[in-house]
C-alpha positions as MATLAB code, in Angstrom:
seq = 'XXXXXXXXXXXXXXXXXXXXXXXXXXXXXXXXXXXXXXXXXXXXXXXXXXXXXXXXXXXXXXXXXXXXXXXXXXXXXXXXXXXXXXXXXXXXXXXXXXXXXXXXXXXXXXXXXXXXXXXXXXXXXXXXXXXXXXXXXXXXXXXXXXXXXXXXXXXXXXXXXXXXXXXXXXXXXXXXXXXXXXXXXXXXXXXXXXXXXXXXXXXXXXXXXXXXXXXXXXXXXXXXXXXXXXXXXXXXXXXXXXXXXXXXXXXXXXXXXXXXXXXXXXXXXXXXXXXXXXXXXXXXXX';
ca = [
       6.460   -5.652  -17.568;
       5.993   -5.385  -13.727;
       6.033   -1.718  -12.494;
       5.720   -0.312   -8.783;
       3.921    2.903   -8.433;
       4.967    5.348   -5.021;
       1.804    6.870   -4.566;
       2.094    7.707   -1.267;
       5.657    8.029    0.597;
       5.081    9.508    3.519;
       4.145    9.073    7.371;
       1.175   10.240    9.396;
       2.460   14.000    9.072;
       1.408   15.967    6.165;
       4.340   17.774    4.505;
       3.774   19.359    1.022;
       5.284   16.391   -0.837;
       4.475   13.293    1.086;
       1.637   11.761    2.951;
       0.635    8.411    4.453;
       1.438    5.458    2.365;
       0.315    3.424   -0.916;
       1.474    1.872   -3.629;
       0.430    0.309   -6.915;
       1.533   -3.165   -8.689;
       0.735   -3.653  -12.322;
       1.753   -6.733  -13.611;
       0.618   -7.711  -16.993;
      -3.297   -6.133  -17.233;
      -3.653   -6.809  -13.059;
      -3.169   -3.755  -11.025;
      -2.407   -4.557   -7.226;
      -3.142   -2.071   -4.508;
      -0.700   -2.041   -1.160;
      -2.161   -0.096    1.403;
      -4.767    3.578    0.944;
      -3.501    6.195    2.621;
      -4.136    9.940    2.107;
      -5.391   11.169   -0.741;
      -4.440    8.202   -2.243;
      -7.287    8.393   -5.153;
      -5.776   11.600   -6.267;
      -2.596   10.401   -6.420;
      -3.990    7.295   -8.038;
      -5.198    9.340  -11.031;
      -2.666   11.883  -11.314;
      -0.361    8.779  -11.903;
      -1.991    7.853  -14.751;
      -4.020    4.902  -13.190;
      -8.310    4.608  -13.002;
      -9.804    3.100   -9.708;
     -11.905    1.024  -11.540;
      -8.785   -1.204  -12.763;
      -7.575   -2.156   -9.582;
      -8.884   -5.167   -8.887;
      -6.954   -5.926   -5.524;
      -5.884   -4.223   -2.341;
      -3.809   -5.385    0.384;
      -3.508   -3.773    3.637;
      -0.222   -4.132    5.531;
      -2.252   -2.825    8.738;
      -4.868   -0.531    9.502;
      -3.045    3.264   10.931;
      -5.353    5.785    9.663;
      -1.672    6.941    7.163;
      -2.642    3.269    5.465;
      -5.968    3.163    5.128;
      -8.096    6.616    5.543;
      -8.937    6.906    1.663;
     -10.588    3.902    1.427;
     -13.870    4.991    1.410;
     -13.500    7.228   -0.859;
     -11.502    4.694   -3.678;
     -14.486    2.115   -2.969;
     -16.826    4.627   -3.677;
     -15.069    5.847   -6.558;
     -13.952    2.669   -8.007;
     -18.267    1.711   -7.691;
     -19.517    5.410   -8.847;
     -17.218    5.707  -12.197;
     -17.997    1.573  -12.949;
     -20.361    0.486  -15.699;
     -21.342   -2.359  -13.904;
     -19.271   -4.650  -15.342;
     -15.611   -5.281  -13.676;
     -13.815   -7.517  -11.901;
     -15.070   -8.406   -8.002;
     -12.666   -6.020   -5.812;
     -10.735   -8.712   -3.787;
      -9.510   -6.815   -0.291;
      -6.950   -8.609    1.751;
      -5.627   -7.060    5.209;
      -4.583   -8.147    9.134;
      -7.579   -8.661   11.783;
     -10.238   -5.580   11.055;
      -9.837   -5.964    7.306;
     -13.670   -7.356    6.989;
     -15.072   -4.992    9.739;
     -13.948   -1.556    8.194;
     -14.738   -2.824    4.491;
     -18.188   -3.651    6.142;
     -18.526   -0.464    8.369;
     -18.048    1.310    4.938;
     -20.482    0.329    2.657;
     -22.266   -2.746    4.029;
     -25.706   -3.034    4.892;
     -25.127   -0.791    7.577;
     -22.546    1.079    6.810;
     -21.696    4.789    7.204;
     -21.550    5.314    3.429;
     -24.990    3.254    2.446;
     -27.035    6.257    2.198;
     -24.996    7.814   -0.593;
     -25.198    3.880   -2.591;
     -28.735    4.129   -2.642;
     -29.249    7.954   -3.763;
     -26.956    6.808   -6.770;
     -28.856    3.842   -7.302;
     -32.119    4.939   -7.218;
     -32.111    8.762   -8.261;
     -33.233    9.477  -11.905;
     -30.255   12.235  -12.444;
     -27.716    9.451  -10.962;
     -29.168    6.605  -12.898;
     -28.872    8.674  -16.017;
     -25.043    9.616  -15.666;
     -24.359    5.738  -15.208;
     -26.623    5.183  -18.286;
     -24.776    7.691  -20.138;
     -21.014    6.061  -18.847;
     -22.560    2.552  -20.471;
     -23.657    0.911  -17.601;
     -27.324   -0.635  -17.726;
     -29.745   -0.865  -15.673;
     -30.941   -1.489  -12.303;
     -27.331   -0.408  -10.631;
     -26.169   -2.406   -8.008;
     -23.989   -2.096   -5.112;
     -20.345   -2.524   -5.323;
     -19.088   -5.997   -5.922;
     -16.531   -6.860   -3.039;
     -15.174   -9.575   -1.281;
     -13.260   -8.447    1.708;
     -10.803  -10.916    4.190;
      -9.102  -10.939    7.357;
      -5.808  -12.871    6.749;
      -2.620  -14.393    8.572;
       0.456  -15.326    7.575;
       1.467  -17.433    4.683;
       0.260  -17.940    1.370;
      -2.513  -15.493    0.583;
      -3.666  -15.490   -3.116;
      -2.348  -16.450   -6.494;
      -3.244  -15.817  -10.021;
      -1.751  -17.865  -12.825;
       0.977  -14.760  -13.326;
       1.804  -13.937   -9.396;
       1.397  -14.560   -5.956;
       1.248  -13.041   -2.504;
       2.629  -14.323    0.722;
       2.465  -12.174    4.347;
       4.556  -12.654    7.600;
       4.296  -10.637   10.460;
       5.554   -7.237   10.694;
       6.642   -6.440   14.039;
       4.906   -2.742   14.605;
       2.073   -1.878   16.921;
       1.404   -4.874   18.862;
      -1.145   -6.034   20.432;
      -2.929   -3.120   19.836;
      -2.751   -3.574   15.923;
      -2.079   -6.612   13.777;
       0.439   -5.957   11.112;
       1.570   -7.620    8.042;
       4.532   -7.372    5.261;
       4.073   -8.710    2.015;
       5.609  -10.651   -0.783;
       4.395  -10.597   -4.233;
       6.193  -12.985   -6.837;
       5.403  -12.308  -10.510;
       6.912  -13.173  -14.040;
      10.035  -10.597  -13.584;
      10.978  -10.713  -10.020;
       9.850  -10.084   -6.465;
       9.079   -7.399   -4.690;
       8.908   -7.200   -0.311;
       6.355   -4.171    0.994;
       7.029   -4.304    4.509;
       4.355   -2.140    5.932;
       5.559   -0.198    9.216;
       7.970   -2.659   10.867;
      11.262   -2.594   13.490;
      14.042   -4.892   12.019;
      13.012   -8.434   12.323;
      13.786  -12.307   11.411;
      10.209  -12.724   10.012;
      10.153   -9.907    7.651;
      14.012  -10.686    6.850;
      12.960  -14.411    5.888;
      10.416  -12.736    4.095;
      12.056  -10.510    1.762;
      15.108  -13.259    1.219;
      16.768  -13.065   -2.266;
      13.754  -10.947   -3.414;
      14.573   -7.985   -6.209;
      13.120   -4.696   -4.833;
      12.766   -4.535   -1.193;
      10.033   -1.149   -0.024;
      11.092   -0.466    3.880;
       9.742    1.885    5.568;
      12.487    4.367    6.918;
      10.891    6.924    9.476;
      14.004    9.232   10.134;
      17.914    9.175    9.911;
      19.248    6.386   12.689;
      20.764    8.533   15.367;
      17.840   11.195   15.224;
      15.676    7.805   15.713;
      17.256    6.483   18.382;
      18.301   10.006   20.169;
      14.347   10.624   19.796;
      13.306    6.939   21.197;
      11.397    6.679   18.130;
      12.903    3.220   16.880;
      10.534    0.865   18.595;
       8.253   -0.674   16.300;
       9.723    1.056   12.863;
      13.259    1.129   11.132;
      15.210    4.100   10.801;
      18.362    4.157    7.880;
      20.420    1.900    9.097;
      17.837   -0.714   10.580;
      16.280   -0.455    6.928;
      20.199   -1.267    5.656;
      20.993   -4.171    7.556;
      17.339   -5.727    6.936;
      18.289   -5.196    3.112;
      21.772   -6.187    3.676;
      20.371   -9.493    5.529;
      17.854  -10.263    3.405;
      20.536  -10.253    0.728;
      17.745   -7.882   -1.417;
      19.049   -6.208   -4.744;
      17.642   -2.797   -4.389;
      16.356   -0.933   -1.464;
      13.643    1.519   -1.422;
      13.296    3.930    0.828;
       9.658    4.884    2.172;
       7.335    6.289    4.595;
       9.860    8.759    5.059;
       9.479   11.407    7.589;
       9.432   14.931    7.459;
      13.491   14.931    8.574;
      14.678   12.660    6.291;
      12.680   14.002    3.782;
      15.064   17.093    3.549;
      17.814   17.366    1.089;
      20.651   17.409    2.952;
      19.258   14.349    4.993;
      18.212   11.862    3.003;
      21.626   12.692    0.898;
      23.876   12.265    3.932;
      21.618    9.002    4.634;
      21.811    7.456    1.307;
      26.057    7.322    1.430;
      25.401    5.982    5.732;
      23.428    3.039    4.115;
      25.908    2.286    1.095;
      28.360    1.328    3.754;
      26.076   -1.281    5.246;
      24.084   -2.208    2.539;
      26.047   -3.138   -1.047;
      22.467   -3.023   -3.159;
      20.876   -0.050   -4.932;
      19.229    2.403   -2.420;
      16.110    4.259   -3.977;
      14.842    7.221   -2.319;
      11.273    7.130   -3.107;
       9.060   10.482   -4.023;
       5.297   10.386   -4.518;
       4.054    9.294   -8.239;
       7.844    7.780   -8.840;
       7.434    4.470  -10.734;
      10.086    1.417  -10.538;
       9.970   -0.680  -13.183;
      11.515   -3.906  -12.253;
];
């Protein structure tokens, strides 16, 4: 069974129900991460997942609403270990290697708390008690700036990435593609409409777009450069010939009943696929 986890649905703008975004893969025993945005540990957990399962995150670019918790999952996912899983495997746009670095590398920001855990007797003892043995070592992590194209493969599923087109040339930004045993699923990151994400997401099963805000308030607003409002996330679905659309990093607008109602039936008369409007800890199975 392949099931997508919404753990985070929302934009840079806290609202009580949605924040930044995230999402979880699990396909077979592999768990897949897509992006750490707020809180996204929390909402990791309260989903029913464990940090220390996911064994591989991909970052669609680096806006602080994408990646700010991921500090604190690396230093979870280390602290609750026993010393004994998989190598966390980080894949993300130019700046991928620097902030996984600037976190806990030699230098990093977060190196004084590895080596109080590491080397006081109270810490030692708690990892001790969890089953891990002794010496502890640092996290286990191989981190990767990456391109487009093919990116990784297990025997089960693979990624590919093509260029989103979002906050250039300030930021580098990437969609992604993962193929497994029961379908396909397209995570576009933050993205306008565009040929290389459309190629992208061809024929695939589930497509995740980001929709910031209902299309005229978008484009009434000037908002619409470098993101997709409802109907720019309809006709990419509708072009890409996807079978169901899901709707996410929603803003605060949409977000409201009466909007994202009134959107849903705008984007069933562009787009003949299923439209899912996504909520935090929702899970798709596909």
């Amino acid at each position: 069974m392949t099931r997508i986890h919404i753990l985070g649905a929302g934009t840079p703008t806290p609202t009580a129900t949605r924040f930044g975004s995230s999402f979880v893969v699990e396909i077979g025993n592999d768990q897949i991460m897509v992006d750490c945005g707020p809180a996204t540990t929390h909402k990791l957990v309260k989903s029913g997942l464990w940090p220390t399962k996911i064994d591989y995150v991909f970052f669609t670019h680096h806006h602080f609403d994408h990646d700010v918790d991921f500090p604190c999952f690396l230093l979870t996912r280390w602290d609750q270990s026993i010393g004994k899983e998989n190598i966390l495997q980080i894949f993300g746009p130019k700046l991928t290697e620097e902030f996984t670095e600037g976190i806990i590398g030699e230098n990093g920001l977060f190196k004084h708390d590895l080596i109080a855990r590491m080397n006081f007797s109270g810490s030692k003892q708690v990892y001790v008690n969890r089953g891990g043995t002794l010496p502890r070592k640092p996290p286990l992590i191989s981190a990767k700036n990456i391109g487009e194209g093919k990116i990784f493969s297990t025997k089960n599923w693979s990624v590919t990435a093509a260029t989103a087109v979002h906050a250039q040339p300030y930021l580098d930004s990437l969609a992604y593609r993962i193929d497994g045993p029961d379908g396909s699923m397209v995570f576009t990151g933050d993205t306008e409409p565009c040929k290389s994400v459309e190629n992208l997401a061809k024929n695939a099963d589930i497509m995740l777009c980001m929709c910031w805000d209902e299309q005229t308030e978008i484009e009434k607003n000037h908002e619409n450069r470098g993101q997709c409002g409802t109907l720019d996330a309809a006709k990419l679905a509708q072009a890409s010939n996807v079978k169901k659309l899901a709707l996410v990093h929603v803003g605060p607008n949409l977000s409201k009943d009466s909007e994202n109602k009134k959107a849903i039936k705008e984007i069933k008369k562009v787009y003949d696929g299923e439209v899912i409007f996504s909520n935090e800890l929702m899970k798709i199975d596909l």
